[in-house]
N, C-alpha and C positions, 0 to 999 in steps of 0.2 A: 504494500500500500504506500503512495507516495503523501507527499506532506502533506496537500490541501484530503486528500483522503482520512488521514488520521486527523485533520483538523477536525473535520466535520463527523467523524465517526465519535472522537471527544465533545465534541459538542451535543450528540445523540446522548450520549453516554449522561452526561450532565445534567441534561432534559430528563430523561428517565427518571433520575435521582431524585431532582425537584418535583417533576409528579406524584413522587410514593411508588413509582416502580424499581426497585428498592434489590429486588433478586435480578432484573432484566439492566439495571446498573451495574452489578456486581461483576455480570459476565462480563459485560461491555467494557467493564473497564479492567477484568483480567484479559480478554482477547486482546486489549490495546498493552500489555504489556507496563501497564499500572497497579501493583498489588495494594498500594499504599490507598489509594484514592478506592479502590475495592475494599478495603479497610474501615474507611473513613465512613464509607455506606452501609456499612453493616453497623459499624458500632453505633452511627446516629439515629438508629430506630433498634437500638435495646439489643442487638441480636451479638454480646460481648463474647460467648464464647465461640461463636462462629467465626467472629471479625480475627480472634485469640488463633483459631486453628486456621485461618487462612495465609495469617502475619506469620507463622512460625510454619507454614509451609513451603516461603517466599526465603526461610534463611537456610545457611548452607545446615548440614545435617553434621555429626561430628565433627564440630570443631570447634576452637575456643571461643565464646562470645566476647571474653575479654579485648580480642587482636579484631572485631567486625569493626566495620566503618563502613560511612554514609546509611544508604538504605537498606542494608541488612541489620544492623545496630537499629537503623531508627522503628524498624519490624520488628524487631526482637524485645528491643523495650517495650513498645506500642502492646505486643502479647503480652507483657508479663501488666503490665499498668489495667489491661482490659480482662487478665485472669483474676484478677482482684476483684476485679465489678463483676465476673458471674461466678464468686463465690469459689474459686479453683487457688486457694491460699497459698499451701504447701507450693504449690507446680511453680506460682508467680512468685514466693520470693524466693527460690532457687534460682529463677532465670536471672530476677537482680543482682542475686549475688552472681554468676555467674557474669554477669556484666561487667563488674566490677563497682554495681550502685550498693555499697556495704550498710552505706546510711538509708538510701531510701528502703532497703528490705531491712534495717531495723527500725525503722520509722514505721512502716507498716506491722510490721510483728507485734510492736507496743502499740499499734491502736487495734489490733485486731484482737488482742491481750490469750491466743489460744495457740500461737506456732512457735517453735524453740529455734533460733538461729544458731546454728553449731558454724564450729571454724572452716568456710569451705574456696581454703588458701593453699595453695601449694601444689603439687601433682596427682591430689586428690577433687581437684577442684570441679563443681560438673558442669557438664558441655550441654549444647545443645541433646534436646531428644530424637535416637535418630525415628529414619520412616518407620520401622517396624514398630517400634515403641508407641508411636504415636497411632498406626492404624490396629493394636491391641487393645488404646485407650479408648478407639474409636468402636469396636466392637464389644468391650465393657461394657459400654455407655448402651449399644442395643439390646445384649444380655436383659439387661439392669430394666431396661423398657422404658429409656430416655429416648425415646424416636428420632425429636428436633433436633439434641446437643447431639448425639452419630450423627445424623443429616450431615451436621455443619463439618462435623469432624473430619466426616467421606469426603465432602467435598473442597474443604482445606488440603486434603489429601489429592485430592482429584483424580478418585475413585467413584466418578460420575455412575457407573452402573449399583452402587452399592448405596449412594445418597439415592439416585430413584428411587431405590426398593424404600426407602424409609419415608420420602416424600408419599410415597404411595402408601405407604403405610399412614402414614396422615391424613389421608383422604386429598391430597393435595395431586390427583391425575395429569394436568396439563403439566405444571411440575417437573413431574416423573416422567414425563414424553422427553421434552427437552434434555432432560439429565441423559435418559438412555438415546434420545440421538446424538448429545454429544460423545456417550462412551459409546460409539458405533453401531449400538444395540437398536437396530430399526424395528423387525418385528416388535420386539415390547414397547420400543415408543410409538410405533402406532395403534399396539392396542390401549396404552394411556391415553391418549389421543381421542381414541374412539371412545370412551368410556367417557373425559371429559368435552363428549359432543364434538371436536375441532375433527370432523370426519374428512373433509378436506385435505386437511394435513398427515391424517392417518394416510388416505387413500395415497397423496404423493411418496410418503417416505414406502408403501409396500409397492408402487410400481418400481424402484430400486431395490428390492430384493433380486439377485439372480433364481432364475430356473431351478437351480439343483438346490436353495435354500429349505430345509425343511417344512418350511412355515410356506412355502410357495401355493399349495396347493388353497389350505385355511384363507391363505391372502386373495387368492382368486376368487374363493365365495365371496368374502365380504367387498372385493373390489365392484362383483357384478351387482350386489344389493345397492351397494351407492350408487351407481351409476341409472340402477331401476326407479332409485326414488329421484333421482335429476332426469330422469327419461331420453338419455342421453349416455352415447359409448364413444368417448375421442379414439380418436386412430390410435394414439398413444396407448393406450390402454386394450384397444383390439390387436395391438402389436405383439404387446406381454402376455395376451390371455390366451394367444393363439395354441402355444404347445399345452396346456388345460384342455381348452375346446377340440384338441384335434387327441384327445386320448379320451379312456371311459369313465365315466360319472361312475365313482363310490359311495356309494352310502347315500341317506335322503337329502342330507343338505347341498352336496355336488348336483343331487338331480335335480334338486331348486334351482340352484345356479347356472344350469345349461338351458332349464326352462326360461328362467330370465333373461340370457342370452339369447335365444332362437325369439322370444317376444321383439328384443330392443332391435334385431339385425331386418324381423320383418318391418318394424315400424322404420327403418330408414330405407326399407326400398330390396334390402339384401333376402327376399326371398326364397332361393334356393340354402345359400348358405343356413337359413333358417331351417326349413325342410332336412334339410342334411344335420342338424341336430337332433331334432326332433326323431328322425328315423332311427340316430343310433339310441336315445332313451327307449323308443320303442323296442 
């Protein structure tokens, strides 16, 4: 993307923000390669430990926090100052100390008046937490049947297919679409999709399914149902559906789906090719 592109794509990004779209910010502004300001959106509408596992997914993994500079340091403080505010003590004044803010993690310890600050000076000092660490805390946390805090955590992680599953487990479906198209996952983001009504978006992401997908054939009934209730079958989609239509209907739902085919082909004039469904149902 060139300049006036990421201008205007930041400036999207920004709009979003100030709307209250708030999740559709956050991408935007990790796609633009801003974690900070993906940060800054999350933590302004409450959502600290989220904001907490996106910042501390942005620093490097094993390594001194003390030696970080610029926007790795200013993420890695940002986490520990936002672990505070959702309640995560222990984790936040390790990372200070780890920083080397001695004062601000006993400045905290004594108003929190319930964490012990031990000496953590020398070549025992602790590092950052690496990825594995952090996606065991993130699976605790679903154990435990904290759905949100994993959500956040998966996706601080950017274990996109594993925050669906919990968005979806919130009842949160279009969500969980997004999440699993962006972790590649098409079939399950178009059945998120389709469950939250956006049948549109379902129908495009299963005409990208290949052929030999397992889900190919399942996507073909439901592609011909959409197309039944718009009365209407683009070329596009008569293109994909052709190796379905040109094999045999299993089971009652596929024979719905060639019924609905042979309807939509005679209503555009394709008569025979109608008839010649029809015939193999028969």
């Amino acid at each position: 993307m060139d300049g006036a592109e990421q201008t205007r794509a930041l400036e999207r990004a920004r709009l979003l923000e100030r709307r209250g779209a708030t999740q559709e910010a956050i991408e935007a502004y990790l796609n633009l390669g801003l974690p900070e300001d993906a940060v800054r959106a999350a933590a302004s509408v409450g959502r600290f430990l989220e904001a907490a596992r996106l910042a501390l997914a942005h620093v490097p993994a094993q390594q001194d926090l003390g030696s970080l500079e610029g926007s790795p340091r200013r993420l890695a403080h940002r986490a520990a100052l936002l672990l505070l505010e959702a309640g995560e003590h222990g984790e936040a004044i390790q990372l200070l100390l780890a920083l080397g803010e001695r004062e601000q993690a006993r400045a905290a310890a004594e108003r929190l008046g319930n964490v012990q600050i031990t000496n953590f000076s020398g070549p025992g000092a602790p590092t950052m937490p690496s990825a594995g660490a952090l996606a065991a805390r993130a699976r605790a946390l679903e154990i435990d049947g904290h759905a949100e805090a994993a959500r956040a955590a998966y996706l601080a992680l950017q274990k996109y297919g594993d925050s669906a599953r919990m968005a979806l487990q919130l009842g949160r479906a279009e969500e969980a679409g997004a999440l699993y198209e962006r972790a590649g996952m098409l079939l399950e983001a178009a059945r998120c999709y389709q469950q939250a009504g956006a049948t549109e978006r379902a129908g495009e992401l299963r005409l990208r399914l290949p052929l030999t997908h397992a889900g190919y054939r399942e996507s073909c009934v439901e592609v011909l149902a959409d197309a039944t209730r718009r009365g209407a079958l683009s070329a596009r989609q008569g293109r994909w559906l052709a190796a379905f239509l040109e094999s045999d209907p299993v089971g009652a739902e596929e024979r719905r789906a060639f019924e609905q085919a042979a309807a939509l082909l005679e209503a555009h004039g394709q008569r025979d090719a109608a008839e010649e469904l029809r015939a193999r149902l028969a």
